[in-house]
C-alpha positions as CSV (number, residue, x, y, z in Angstrom):
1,X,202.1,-23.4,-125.1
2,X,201.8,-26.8,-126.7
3,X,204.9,-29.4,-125.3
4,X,208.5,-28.8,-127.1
5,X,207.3,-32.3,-128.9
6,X,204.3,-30.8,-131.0
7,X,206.2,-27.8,-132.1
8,X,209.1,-29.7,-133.2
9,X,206.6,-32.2,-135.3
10,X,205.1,-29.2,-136.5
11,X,208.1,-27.6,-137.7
12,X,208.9,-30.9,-139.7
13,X,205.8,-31.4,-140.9
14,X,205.8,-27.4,-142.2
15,X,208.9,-27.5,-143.8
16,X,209.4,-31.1,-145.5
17,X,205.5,-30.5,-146.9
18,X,207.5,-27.0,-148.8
19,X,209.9,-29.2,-149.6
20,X,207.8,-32.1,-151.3
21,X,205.5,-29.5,-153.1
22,X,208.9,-27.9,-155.0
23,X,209.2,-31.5,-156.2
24,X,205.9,-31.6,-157.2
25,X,205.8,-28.8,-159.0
26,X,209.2,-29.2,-160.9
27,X,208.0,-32.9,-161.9
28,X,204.5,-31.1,-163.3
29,X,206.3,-28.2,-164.8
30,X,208.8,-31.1,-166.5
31,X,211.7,-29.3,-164.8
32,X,213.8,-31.8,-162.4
33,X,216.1,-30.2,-160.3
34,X,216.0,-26.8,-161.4
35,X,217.7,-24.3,-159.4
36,X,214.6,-22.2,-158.0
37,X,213.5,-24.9,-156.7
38,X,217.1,-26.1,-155.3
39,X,216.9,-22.4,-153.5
40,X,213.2,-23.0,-151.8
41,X,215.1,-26.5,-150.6
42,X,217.7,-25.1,-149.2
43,X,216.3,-22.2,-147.5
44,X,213.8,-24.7,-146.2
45,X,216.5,-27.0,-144.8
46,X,218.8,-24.0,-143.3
47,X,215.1,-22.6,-141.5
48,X,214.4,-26.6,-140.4
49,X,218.0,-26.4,-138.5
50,X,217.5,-22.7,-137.2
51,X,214.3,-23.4,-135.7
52,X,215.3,-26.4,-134.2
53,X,218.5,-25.2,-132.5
54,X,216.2,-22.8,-131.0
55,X,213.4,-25.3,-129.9
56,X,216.7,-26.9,-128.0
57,X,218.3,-23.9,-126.4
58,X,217.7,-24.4,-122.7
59,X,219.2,-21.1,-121.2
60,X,216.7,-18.7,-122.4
61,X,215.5,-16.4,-119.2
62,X,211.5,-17.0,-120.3
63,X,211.2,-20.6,-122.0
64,X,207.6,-20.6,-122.8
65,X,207.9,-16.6,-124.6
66,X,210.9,-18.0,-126.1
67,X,209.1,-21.3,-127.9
68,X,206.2,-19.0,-128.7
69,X,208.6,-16.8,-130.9
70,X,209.5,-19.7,-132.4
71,X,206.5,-20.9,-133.4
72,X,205.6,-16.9,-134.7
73,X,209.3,-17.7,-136.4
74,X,208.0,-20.8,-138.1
75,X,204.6,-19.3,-139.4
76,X,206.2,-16.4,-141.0
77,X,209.6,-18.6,-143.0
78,X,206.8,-20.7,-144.1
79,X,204.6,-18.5,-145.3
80,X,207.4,-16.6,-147.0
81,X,208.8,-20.3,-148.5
82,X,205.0,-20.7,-150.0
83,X,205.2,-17.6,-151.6
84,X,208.3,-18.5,-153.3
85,X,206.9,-22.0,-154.2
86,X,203.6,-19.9,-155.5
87,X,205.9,-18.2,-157.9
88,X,207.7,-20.9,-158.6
89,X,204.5,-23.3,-160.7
């Protein structure tokens, strides 16, 4: 398992890239802050906390299974979040 560090860059890096392309898009679509894209941002943020409250957790029986699920967590929000930015353009 790569060190708690790298996964909680890579949850950061995951979500606030979602996050910038729902700007993107509304600005090409000529739609500022419309509310699908609100949702997406929101849904990002609330996975950004979950997933980092459970990087943190230290009194998990089997740390290393534990951060693993997270990271299987983290693939599958995001790929779920792309799908609703896919719909979203």
């Amino acid at each position: 398992m790569a060190n708690i560090r790298d996964l909680k860059k890579d949850i950061n890096y995951v979500l606030g890239d979602i996050i910038e392309a729902v700007y993107i898009v509304d600005a090409a679509n000529n739609k500022p802050d419309s509310k699908e894209g609100a949702k997406i941002i929101d849904s990002a943020i609330e996975t950004f906390d979950d997933l980092i409250a459970k990087v943190n957790q230290r009194s998990v029986e089997n740390r290393p299974a534990h951060l693993k699920s997270v990271k299987a967590e983290l693939e599958k929000k995001g790929a779920a979040l792309i799908e609703q930015l896919n719909k979203l353009g």
